[in-house]
C-alpha positions in Angstrom: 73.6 111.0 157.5 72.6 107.8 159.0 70.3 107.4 161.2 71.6 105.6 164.1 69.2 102.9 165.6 70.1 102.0 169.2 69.9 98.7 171.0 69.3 99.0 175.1 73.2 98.3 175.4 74.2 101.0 172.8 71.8 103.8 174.2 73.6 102.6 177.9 76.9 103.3 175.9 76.1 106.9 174.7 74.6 107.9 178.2 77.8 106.7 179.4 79.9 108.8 177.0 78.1 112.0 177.2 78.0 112.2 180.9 81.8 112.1 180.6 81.4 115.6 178.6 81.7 118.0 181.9 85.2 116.8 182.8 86.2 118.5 179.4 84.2 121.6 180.8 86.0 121.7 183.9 89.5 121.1 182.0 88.8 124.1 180.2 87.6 126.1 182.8 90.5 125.4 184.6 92.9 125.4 181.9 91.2 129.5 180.9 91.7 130.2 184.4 95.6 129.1 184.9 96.6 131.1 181.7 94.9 134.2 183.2 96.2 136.7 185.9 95.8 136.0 189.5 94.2 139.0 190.2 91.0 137.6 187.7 91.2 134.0 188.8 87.9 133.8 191.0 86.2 135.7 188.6 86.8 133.7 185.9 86.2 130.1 187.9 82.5 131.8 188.7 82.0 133.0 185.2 82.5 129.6 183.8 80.0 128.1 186.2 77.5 131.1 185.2 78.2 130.1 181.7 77.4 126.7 181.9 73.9 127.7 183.8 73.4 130.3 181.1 74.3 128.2 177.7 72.0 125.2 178.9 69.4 127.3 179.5 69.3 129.1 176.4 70.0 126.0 174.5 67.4 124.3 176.7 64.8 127.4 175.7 66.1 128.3 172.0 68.6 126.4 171.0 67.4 122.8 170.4 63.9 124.4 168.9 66.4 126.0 166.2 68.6 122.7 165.9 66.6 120.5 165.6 68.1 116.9 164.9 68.4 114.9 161.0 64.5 113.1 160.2 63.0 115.8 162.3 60.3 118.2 160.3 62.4 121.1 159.7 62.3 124.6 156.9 63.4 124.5 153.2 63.6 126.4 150.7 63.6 125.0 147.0 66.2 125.8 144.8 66.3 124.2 141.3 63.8 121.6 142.6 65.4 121.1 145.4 64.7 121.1 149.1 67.3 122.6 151.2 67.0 122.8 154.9 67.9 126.1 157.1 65.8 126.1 160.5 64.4 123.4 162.5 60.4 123.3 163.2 61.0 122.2 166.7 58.8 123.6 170.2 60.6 126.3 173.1 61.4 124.5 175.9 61.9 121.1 174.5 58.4 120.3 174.1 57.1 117.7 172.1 60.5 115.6 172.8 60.0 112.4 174.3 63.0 112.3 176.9 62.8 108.5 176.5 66.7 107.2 175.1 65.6 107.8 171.4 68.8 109.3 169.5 67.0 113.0 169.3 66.7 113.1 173.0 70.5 111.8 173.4 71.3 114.2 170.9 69.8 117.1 173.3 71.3 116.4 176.3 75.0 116.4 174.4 74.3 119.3 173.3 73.4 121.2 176.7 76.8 120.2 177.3 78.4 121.0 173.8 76.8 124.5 173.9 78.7 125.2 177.3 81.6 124.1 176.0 81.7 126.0 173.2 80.7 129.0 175.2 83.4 129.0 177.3 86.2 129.1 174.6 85.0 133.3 174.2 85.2 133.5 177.5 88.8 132.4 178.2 90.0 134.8 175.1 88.1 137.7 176.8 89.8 136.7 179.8 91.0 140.0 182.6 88.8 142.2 181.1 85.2 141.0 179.7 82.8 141.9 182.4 80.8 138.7 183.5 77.3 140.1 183.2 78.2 141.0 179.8 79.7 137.3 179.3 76.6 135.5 180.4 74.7 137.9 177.9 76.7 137.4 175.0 76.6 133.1 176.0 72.7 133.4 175.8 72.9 134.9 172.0 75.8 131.8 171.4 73.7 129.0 172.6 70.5 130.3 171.9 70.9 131.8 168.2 74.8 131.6 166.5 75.8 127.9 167.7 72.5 126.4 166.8 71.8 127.9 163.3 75.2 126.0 162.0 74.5 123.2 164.0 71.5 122.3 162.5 72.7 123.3 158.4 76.0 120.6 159.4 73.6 117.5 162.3 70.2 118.7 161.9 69.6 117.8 158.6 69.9 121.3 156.9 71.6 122.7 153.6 75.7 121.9 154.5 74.7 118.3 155.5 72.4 117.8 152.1 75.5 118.6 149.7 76.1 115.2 149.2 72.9 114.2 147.9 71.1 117.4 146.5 74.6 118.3 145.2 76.9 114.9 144.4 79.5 116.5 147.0 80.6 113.3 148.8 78.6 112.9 151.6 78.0 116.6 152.5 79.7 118.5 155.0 81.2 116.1 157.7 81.9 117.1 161.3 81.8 113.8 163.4 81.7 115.7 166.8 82.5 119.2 166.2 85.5 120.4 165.7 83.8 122.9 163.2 80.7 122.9 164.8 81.6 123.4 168.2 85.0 124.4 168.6 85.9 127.0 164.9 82.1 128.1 166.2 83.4 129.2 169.4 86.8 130.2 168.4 85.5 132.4 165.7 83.0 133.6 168.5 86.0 134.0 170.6 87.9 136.3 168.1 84.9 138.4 167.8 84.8 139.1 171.5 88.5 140.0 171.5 88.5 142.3 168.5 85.4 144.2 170.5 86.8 144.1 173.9 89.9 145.2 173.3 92.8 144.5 174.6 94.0 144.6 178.4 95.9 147.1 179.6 99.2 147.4 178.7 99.3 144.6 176.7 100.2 146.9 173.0 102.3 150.0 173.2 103.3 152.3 170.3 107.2 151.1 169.5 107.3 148.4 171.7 107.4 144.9 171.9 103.5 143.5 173.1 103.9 142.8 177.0 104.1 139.7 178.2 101.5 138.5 181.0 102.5 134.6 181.9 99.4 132.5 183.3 99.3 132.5 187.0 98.9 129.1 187.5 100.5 126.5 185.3 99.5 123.6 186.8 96.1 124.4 186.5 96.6 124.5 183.0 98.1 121.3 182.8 95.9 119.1 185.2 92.8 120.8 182.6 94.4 119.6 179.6 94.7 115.6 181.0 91.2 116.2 182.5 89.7 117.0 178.9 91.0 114.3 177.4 88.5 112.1 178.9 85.6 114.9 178.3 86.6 114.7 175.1 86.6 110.9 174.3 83.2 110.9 175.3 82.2 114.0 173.2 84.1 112.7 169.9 82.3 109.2 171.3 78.9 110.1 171.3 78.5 112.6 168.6 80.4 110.2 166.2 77.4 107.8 167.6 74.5 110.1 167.4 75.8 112.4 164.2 78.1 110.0 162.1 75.6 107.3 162.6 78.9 104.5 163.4 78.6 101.3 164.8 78.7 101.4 169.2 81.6 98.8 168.3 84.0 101.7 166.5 83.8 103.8 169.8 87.6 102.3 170.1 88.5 103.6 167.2 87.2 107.3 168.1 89.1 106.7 171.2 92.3 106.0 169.9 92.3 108.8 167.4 91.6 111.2 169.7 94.4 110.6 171.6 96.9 110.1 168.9 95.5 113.6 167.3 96.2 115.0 170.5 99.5 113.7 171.4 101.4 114.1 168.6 99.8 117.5 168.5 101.3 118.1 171.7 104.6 116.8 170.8 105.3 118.9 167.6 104.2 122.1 170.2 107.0 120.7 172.3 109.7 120.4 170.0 109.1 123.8 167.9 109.2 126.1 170.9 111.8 124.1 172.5 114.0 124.6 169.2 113.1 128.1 169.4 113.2 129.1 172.9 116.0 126.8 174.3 113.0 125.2 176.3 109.9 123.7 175.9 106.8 125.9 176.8 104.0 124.8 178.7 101.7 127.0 177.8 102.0 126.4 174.3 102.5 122.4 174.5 99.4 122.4 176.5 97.8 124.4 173.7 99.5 122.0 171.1 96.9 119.8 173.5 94.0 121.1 173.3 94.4 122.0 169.6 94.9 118.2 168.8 91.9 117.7 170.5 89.7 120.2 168.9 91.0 118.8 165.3 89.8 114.8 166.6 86.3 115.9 167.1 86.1 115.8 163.1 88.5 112.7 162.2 87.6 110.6 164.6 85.3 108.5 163.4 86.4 108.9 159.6 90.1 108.4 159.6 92.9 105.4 160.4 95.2 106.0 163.5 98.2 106.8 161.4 96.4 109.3 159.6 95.0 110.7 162.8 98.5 111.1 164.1 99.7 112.6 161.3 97.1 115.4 161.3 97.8 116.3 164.9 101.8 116.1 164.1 101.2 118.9 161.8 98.7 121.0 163.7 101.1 120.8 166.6 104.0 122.8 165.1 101.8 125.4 163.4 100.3 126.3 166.6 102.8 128.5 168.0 103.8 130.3 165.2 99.8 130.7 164.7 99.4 132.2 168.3 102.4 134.5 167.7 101.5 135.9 164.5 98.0 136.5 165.9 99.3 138.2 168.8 102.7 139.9 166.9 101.3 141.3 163.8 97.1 141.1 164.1 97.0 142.7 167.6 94.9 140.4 169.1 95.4 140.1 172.8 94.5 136.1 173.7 95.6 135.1 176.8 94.2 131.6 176.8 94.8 130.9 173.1 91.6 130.3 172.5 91.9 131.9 168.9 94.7 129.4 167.8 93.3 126.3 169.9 89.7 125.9 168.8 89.7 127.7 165.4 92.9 127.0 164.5 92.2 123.9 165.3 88.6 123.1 165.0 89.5 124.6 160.9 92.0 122.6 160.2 90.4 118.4 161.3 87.0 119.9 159.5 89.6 120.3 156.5 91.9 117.1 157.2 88.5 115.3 157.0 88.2 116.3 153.4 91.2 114.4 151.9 92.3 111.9 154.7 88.5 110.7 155.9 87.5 107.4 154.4 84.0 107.6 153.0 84.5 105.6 149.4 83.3 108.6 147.6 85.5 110.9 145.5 88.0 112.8 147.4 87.6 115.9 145.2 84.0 116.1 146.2 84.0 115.6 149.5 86.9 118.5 150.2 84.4 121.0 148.3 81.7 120.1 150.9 84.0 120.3 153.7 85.5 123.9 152.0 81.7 124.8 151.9 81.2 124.4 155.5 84.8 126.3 156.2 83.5 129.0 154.2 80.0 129.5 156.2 82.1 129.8 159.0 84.2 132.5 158.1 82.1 134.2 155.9 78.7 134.0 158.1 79.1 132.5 161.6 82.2 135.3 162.6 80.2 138.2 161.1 77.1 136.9 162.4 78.7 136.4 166.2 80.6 140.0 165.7 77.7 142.0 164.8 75.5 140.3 167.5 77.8 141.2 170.1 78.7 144.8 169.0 75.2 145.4 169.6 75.2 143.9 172.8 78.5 145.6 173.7 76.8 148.9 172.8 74.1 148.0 175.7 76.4 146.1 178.2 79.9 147.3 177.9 82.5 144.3 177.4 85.7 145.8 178.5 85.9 146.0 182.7 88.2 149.4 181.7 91.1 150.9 183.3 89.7 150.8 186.9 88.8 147.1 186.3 92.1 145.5 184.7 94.0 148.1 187.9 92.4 145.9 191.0 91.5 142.9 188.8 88.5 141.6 187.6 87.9 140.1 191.2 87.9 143.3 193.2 85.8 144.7 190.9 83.2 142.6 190.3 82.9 140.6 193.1 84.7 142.5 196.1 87.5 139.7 197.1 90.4 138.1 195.4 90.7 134.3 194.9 94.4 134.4 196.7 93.7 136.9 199.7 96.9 135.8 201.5 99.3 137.1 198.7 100.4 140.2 197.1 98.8 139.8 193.0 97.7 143.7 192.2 101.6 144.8 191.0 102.2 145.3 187.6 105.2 144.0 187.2 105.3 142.3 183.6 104.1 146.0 182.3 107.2 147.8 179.9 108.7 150.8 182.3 
């Protein structure tokens, strides 16, 4: 990685980018709360506030002393000569980091919102049923242990990053701004969650069809998609800056990328379920979205335009048939599509980076690193995040249960509804 070195104008530029990070927390929010049930909707718009406070302060406390950033002092362990990196050497709380502009400090303060981000991709999949105390508990172990392990082997210098030059695999594992880092993190988080939660009630019955519960609110869901879109072009903005090392001058490049990624992402998610359904479906172009977006956080600062519409063209039509066979055949109840969105996603532009980025270094080797880093995913941060939270589910019980999902998550937990004027308890999308 290259260090960046700022001028006064280019660390105004990446202040400027990452303060445009909440919008893409507040698209999501919004976007996890439309696809959910009415009768859950004020629950869920408070959770993802809680999970915000939560995930910065753990990452504030924990996480950045774990991270870490690349040139600080950090663990290794020695293998055929060797130093490879696996845990920062940082201070709780921050300390010893001169808040003063200096790329580390930047790099912090993205992160506090990154972390939240990610966090909040679980807590849409869990969505009518995961209890928020048990949500703001299983945020704290994301941000403060899962998220920034993987974050510092990939930005901080450690082992995934150093495959390029401890191995001669291109230039290590590359992920720009995060779409393995911080969105296959959370998705993979995400799927953990759901396979320990459960599903909601109802939703899987022996010899029949899974039930169908539409989001409550669809323009929610669509005003959060246009809103990330600018949280995201400062996100892909300033971790391309801070983690990718490129010039402040390239930032139109990241730009444009993300929103062709996104777009024609969109589009194919259009097209395919309005071939298949007779017409389009909103929910799933608006995933189609969100899943182009999660794939740009990788190619953004590594790929041309074309390229970067290409990639999101065919993301974009495997998205629905990736939610469905999730949902069909695997059993996994997702009402936000969180799942298919930031893993699905996040997977494949960490993957696209490996034989469409531009790096002049051998294309073979550079696909092994980014394989490598695809593989720790899988094969550590999901059984790492599922065995974390069966724990915690054994302590703090995910699922709301029958009495929960019955008056909603809102009645439950907080003792009024988000729509008190209507009628949103009736079951009516449940199989008679």
């Amino acid at each position: 990685m290259n260090l960046p070195q700022f001028s006064e104008a280019g660390t105004v530029l990446c202040c400027m980018l990452v303060l445009l990070v909440p919008l893409a927390i507040v698209g999501l929010a919004l976007l996890n709360t439309g696809l959910g049930r009415s009768r859950s909707a004020a629950q869920s718009m408070l959770g993802s506030i809680c999970i915000l406070a939560v995930a910065a302060i753990a990452y504030f406390v924990f996480g950045f002393w774990r991270e870490g950033y690349a040139g600080l002092p950090q663990h290794t362990i020695s293998i055929a000569g060797k130093p490879w990196g696996w845990l920062a050497t940082g201070s709780f709380f921050l300390h010893g980091l001169r808040l003063d502009g200096s790329p580390a400090s930047l790099a912090a303060m993205l992160q506090i919102f990154a972390v939240a981000l990610a966090a909040l991709i679980p807590w849409g999949s869990g969505a009518d049923r995961w209890r928020l105390r048990a949500g703001c508990l299983s945020t704290a172990i994301f941000a403060g242990i899962v998220y920034p392990l993987f974050a510092h082997w990939v930005w901080g210098g450690g082992w995934l990053a150093q495959l390029g030059t401890n191995y001669g695999l291109g230039l290590g594992f590359m992920d720009a701004a995060g779409s393995g880092t911080l969105q296959a993190a959370g998705g993979l988080t995400a799927l953990a969650i759901v396979w320990i939660a459960g599903p909601r009630y109802g939703k899987f019955q022996r010899g029949q069809m899974p039930a169908v519960f539409p989001g409550h609110h669809i323009v929610f869901v669509l005003l959060g998609s246009m809103l990330m879109l600018a949280g995201w072009i400062g996100l892909n903005g300033a971790g391309a800056l801070l983690f990718a090392g490129i010039a402040p001058g390239r930032i139109v490049m990241v730009a444009i990328n993300t929103v062709l990624c996104a777009s024609g992402s969109l589009l194919t998610a259009f097209f395919v379920t309005h071939y298949r359904f007779g017409k389009p479906d909103a929910s799933l172009s608006a995933n189609g979205w969100v899943a182009g977006l999660a794939a740009s956080s990788a190619i953004c600062a590594s790929v041309t335009p074309s390229a970067a519409l290409l990639i999101g063209l065919m993301l974009g039509g495997a998205i629905p048939f990736i939610a469905e066979a999730l949902e069909l055949h695997c059993g996994i109840d997702d009402p936000t599509g969180g799942i298919s969105m930031h893993a699905a996603g996040g997977l494949w532009g960490v993957f696209a980076v490996g034989f469409m980025g531009r790096f002049g270094v051998p294309v073979l080797g550079q696909l092994l690193a980014q394989l490598a880093g695809i593989a720790t995913l899988l094969g550590f941060v999901l059984p790492l995040a599922f065995v974390l939270n069966w724990l915690l589910n054994r302590l703090v019980p995910f699922h709301g249960g029958g009495e929960g999902e019955r008056a909603g998550m809102d009645m439950y937990e907080l003792g009024a509804g988000a729509y008190p004027e209507f009628v949103i308890y009736a079951d009516e999308f449940l199989p008679r």
